[in-house]
Structure formats: C-alpha cells, structure tokens
C-alpha positions in Angstrom: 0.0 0.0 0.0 1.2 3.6 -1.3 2.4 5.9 1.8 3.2 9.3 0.3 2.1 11.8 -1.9 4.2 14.3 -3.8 2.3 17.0 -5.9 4.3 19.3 -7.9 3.2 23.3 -8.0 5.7 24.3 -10.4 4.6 28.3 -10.6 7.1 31.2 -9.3 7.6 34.2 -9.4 11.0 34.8 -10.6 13.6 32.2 -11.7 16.3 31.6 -9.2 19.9 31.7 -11.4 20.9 28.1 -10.0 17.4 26.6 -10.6 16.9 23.6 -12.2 14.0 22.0 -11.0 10.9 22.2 -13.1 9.3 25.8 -13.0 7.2 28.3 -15.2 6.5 32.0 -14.6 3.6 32.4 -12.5 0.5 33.6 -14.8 -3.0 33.5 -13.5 -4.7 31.7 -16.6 -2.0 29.4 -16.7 -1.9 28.0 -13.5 -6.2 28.1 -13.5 -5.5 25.2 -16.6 -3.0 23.6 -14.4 -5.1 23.3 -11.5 -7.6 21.6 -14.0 -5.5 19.4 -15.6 -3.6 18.1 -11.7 -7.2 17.3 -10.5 -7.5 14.9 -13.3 -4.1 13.3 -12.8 -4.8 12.5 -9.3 -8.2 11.3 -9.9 -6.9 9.1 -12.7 -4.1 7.6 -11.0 -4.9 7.9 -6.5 -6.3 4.5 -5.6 -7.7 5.7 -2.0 -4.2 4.8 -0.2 -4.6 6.1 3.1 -1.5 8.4 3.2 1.4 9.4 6.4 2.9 11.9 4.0 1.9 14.7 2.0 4.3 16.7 0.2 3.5 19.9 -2.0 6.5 21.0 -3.4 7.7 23.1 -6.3 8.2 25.7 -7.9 6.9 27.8 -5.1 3.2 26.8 -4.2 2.6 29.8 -1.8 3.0 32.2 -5.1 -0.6 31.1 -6.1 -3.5 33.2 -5.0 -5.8 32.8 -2.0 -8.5 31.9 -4.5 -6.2 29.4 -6.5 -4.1 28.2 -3.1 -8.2 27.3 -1.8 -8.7 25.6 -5.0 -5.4 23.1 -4.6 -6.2 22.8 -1.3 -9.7 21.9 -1.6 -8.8 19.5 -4.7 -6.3 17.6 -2.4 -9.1 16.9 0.2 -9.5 13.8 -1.7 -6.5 12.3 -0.6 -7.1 10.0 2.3 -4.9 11.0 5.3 -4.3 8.8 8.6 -4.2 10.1 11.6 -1.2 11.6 12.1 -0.5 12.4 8.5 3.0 14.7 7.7 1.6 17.4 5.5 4.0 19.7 4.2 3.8 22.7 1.7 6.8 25.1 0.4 6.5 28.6 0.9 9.0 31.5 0.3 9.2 34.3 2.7 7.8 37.2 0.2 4.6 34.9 -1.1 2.9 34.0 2.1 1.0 35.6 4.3 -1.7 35.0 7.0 -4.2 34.4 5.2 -2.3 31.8 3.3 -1.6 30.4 6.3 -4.7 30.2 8.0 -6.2 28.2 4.5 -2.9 25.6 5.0 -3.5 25.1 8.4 -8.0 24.8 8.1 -6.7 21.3 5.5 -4.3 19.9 7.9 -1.0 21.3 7.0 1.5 20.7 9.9 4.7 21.3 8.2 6.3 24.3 6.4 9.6 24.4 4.4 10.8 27.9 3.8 13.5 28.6 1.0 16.1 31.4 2.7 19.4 30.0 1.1 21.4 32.5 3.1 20.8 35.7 4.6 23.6 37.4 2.6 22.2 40.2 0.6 25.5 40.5 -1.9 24.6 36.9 -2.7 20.8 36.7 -2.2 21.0 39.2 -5.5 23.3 37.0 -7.1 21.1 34.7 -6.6 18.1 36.5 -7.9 16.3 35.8 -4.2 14.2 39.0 -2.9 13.5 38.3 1.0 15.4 39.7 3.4 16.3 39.3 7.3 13.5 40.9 8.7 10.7 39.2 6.4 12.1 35.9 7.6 11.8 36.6 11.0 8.6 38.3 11.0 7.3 34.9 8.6 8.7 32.4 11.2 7.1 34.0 13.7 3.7 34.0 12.4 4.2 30.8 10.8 4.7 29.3 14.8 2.1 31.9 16.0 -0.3 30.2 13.9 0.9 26.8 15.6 3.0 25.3 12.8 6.2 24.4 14.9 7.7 21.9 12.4 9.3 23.7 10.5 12.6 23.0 7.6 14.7 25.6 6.9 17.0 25.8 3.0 20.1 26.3 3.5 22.4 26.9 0.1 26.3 26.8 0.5 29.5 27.0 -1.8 27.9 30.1 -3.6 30.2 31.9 -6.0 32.2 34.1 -3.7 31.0 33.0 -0.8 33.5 32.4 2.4 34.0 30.8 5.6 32.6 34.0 7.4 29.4 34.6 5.1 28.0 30.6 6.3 29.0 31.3 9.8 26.6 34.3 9.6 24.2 32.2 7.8 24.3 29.2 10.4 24.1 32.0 13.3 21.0 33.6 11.8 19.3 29.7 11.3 20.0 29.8 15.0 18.1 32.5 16.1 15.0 31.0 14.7 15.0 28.3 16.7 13.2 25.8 13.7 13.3 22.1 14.2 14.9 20.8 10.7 17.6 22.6 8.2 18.3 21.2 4.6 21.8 21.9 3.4 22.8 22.2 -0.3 26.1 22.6 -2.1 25.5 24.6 -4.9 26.0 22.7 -7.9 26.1 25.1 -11.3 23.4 23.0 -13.8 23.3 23.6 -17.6 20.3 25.5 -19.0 20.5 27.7 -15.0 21.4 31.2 -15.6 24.7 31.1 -13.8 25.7 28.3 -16.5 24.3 30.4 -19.1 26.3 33.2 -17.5 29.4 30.5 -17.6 29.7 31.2 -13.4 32.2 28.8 -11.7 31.8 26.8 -9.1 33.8 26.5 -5.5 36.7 24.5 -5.6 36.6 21.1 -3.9 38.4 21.9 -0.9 36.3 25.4 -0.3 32.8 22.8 -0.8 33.9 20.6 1.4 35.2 22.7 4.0 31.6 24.5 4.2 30.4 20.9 4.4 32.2 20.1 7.3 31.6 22.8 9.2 27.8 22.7 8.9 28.2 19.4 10.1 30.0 20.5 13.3 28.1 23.2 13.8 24.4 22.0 13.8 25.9 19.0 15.6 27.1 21.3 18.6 23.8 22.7 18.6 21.7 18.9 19.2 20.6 18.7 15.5 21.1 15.1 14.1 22.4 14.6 10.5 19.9 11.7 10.1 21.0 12.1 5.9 23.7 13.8 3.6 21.9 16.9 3.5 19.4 17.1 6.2 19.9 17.5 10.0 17.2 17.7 12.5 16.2 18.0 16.4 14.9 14.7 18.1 11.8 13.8 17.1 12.0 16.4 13.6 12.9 14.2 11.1 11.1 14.9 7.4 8.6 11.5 7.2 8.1 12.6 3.7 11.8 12.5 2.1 12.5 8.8 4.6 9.9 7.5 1.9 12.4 8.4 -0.5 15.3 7.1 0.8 13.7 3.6 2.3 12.9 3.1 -1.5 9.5 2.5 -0.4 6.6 3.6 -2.8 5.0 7.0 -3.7 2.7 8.9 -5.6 3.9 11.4 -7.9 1.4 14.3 -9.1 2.1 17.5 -11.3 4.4 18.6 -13.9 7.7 17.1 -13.9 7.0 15.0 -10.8 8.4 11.5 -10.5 6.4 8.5 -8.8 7.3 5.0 -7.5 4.2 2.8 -7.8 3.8 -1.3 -8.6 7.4 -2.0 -9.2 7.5 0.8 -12.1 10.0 4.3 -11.7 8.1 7.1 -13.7 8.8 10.6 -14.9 5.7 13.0 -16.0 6.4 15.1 -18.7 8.2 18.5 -18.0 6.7 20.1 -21.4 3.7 22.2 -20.4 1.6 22.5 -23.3 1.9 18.2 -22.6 0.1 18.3 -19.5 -2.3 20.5 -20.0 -3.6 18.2 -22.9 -3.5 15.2 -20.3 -0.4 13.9 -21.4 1.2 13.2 -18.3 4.0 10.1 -18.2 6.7 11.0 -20.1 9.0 7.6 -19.3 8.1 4.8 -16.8 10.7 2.0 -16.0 9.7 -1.1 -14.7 12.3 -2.3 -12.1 13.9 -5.9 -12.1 14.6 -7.0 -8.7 18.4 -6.1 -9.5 16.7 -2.5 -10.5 15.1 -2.9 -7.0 18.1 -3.6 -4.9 20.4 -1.0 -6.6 17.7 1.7 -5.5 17.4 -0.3 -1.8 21.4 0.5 -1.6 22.0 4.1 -3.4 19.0 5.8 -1.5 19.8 3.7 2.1 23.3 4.8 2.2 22.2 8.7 2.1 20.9 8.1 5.6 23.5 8.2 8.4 22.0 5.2 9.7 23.0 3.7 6.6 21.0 0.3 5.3 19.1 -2.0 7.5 20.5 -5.5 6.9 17.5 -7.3 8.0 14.9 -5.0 6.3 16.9 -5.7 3.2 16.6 -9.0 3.5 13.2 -9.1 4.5 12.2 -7.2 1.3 15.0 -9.1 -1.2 15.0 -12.6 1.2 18.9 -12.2 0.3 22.1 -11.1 2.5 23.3 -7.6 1.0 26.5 -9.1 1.5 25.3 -11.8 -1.0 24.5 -8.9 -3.7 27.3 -6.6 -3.4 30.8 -6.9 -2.9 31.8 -3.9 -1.2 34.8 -5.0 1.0 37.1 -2.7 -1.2 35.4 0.3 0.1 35.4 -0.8 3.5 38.9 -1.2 3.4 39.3 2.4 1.8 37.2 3.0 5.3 34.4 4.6 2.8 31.6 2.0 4.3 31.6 0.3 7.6 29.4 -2.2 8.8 27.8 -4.0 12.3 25.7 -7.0 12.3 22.9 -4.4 11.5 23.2 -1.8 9.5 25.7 -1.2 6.7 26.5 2.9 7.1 29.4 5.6 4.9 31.0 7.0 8.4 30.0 10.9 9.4 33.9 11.8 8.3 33.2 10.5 4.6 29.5 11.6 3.9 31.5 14.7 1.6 32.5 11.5 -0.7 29.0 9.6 -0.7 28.6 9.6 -4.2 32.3 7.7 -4.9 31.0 5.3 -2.3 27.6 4.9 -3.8 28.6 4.5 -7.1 31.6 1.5 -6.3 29.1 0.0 -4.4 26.6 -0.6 -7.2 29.1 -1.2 -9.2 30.6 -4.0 -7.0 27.2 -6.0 -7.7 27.5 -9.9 -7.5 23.9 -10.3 -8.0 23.1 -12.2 -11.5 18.9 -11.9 -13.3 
C-alpha cells in the first residue's frame, strides 16, 4: 500500500539563477488550466491509499493566490490521510502571508519548508532571491504563532564568492530562529540555469567541502542530528516525507515534472507544459527488475547516516546484502563500515557519498 504523496506546483515568481527544478512563470490563466489538468491526474491515478505523508512542493506553491491556493487545497481533500498524516507545503518568505496560512493550516498542514538560502544580501542578488532578514523573521514568527512548529529551513552553500565568514553568519542567523529541521545544499552550477548560461564557476573542492564540514560541526554542537547527507534535524523532527524516498518505499507522484514509484515501475511525468495540460502526463516509466530494485534499496539507504538495515533488506529481497554486493574494497578504503545491522558511509566521509555509492553498485555480484 502507497504511503506518500508528492504533488508538484511548479509556478514562481521569478527564476532563481541556479534553478533547475521544473518551473514556469507564474501567470494567472496558466496556472487556472494547471489546476484543472492536476485534478485529473490525481483522480486518474490515487487508488484511495490512506496516506502518512503529504508533500507539496515546487516551484513555489505559496505564489498562487488565496482563490487558487483554496482551489489546490480543496482538490487535495481527496486524498485519504491517517491520523497523524505529515503534511507539508513550500512557501518562500515574500509569497505567504496570514491568510495563506490560516487556509494551509484549516486542511491539515502541519509542516512548512521555507526557501532562505542564506541571509547574505550581496549573494541573495546574485542569486536573484528577494527576502530579506526581517521578512524571515517576522514569517517564522507568524508561521509558529499560527501553531505550525515543524518547520525546515534551505540552506544553500558553496555560492560563487561566498567564504568561511558569510555561512557562519548564515548558520548564526538559522540559529536565532529556533526551527526544528535545516536542509543543506552545495550549490552545484546545472546547464540550462542562468549562472551556467552566464558560464559562473563553481567552489573548488576543498572550499565545498570545508563549508560541508563545518555545517556538520556546527548544527551538531547545537543537538541537531544529520539523520542524511543533506538534512539535520532536532529529536523527534525528522522529514517523514523524504524517509519515503530514501527507504525506496513507494509514492505517488502528481504535477508537472514530478516522479512516482508505484507497482514495481519508476516514472517521470512530462516536463513540457503545453503536454500536460492536454492530459499527457508520463513521459518515461521504468519497470524495475529485482536487480533494479536492490540498486535503488542500496544508493538511497546509504544517504541516511543510519545507513542500510540488513534485516529489512533481507526481509524485502529474502537475500544477505553481503550476498549482492561486494563492497569489501570500500570498506577497506574506510568509505563504508558495517555491524551486524546496519551497513553505514562514516560521518567523516558523507562529503565522498557519491564515490561510495557508485563502487558500491558497481561491485554487484547479484546475477537476473
């Protein structure tokens, strides 16, 4: 049975210079048709799962109007939610308001995730972000006023020209806001993004992952567990939503350019928007061998800090992992480690989780 739900709002209004995730300009009329042509994906393809996560992401869904944000909101309501559902909407700082607010919270929305990047204002224009210090504050307070309390926090890092001082400041700031979850990102410079149009450069490898290493210290000083490569949280904080992701367990996937995991097939909706207005939703579905399957099961567990369950692996494969994969030279590079539980890449080499990930799929023994 299907867990989660991710629906895809992929309006906003401006495009970010390092963005790459699927997005349009926000325009009224257009997002009316979207709205039409979402309901009838979901009610094509939602099989009445009774759902723990929700997840609307984008885009920015708070740029919608009250009358269009109501009309979402209202369409969703046919998604079946248990009892203590994890219902969570993105919002940046200049698009949301109380009203908004009030709307979220009236259909169950208990979680908020807030896109600040960094509170930097040289690089926040560079960025082509337009909130500032004061607008976060006053939103996080409202937002908890209202009696949200869970609440994630974007953090971007490794921006061009950005030093040692400018995350402290930024790390300082998240501080003062007291929120319960913080997702870091190294900024990684994308082709068809303005900054590669613009042929900006990256950080250097040693800049990244000294920024990397001192978040971890930091929001480790400060009780927040890295319980993943990018996201630390307070006890009891974790993001439901994204541990769907990275158990490899299924999910629904609704909206332009959203991806799903349902019945054994991987799928892709189209990213073309013209497309999906028409009803022309999947653009490629994959249907996963049990190799396929296990590959997942080992690339997304190893994200964790926990790392991969040995006996939940076997319980879902009926095979050893150690049966599958031959990843003793990676232990040996001190890459992995292992107990008789869980198989985990230590805190000290999280900065070189892709090497790891990618030797260890690469290592498989496993024959179709």
């Amino acid at each position: 049975m299907i867990k989660s739900a991710y629906i895809h709002i992929p309006f906003c209004q401006n495009i970010c210079s390092y963005c790459d995730f699927c997005k349009v300009f926000y325009q009224e009329d257009i997002v009316d048709k979207y709205l039409t042509s979402l309901e009838k994906e979901i009610k094509t393809f939602y099989n009445d799962d009774v759902l723990d996560t929700i997840y609307i992401g984008g885009g920015t869904p708070s740029v919608l109007n009250i009358k269009q944000l109501k009309r979402l909101l209202d369409m969703l309501d046919i998604l079946k939610k248990s009892n203590n559902c994890e219902y969570t909407m993105e919002c940046n700082f200049e698009s949301i308001d109380s009203l908004k607010l009030d709307l979220m919270i009236k259909h169950g929305i208990n979680r908020v995730s807030f896109g600040m990047q960094t509170i930097n204002e040289r690089l926040l224009s560079r960025l082509n972000r337009h909130h500032n210090k004061q607008q976060i504050i006053n939103i996080i307070n409202l937002t908890k006023n209202k009696g949200i309390n869970n609440i994630n926090i974007d953090l971007l890092y490794a921006l061009p020209n950005e030093v040692i001082n400018d995350l402290k400041e930024d790390l300082s700031f998240l501080m003062s806001l007291d929120i319960p979850h913080v997702s870091t990102y190294s900024l990684m410079i994308e082709p068809h993004t303005l900054f590669y149009i613009n042929n900006v450069k990256s950080q250097d490898e040693d800049s990244d992952v000294a920024m990397y290493k001192l978040i971890q210290r930091y929001l480790k000083e400060k009780d927040y567990q890295q319980y993943e490569i990018s996201n630390f949280a307070k006890k009891g904080y974790q993001c439901l939503h994204n541990l769907t992701y990275w158990d490899n367990n299924e999910y629904y996937g609704f909206g332009l350019g959203a991806c799903g995991y349902i019945n054994n097939y991987r799928y892709n909706n189209t990213r073309g928007l013209n497309k999906y207005l028409k009803g022309c939703y999947r653009y490629e579905i994959e249907k996963l061998t049990i190799d396929d399957k296990m590959s997942y099961e080992t690339i997304l567990g190893l994200r964790k800090r926990q790392g991969i369950d040995k006996q939940a692996f076997f319980n879902k494969y009926k095979k050893n992992i150690d049966n599958v994969f031959d990843y003793q030279h990676e232990k040996k590079l001190g890459l992995l480690k292992e107990n008789n539980e869980y198989l985990w890449i230590p805190e000290d080499k999280l900065y070189l989780s892709n090497e790891a990930m990618v030797a260890f799929v690469g290592g498989s023994t496993y024959e179709k």
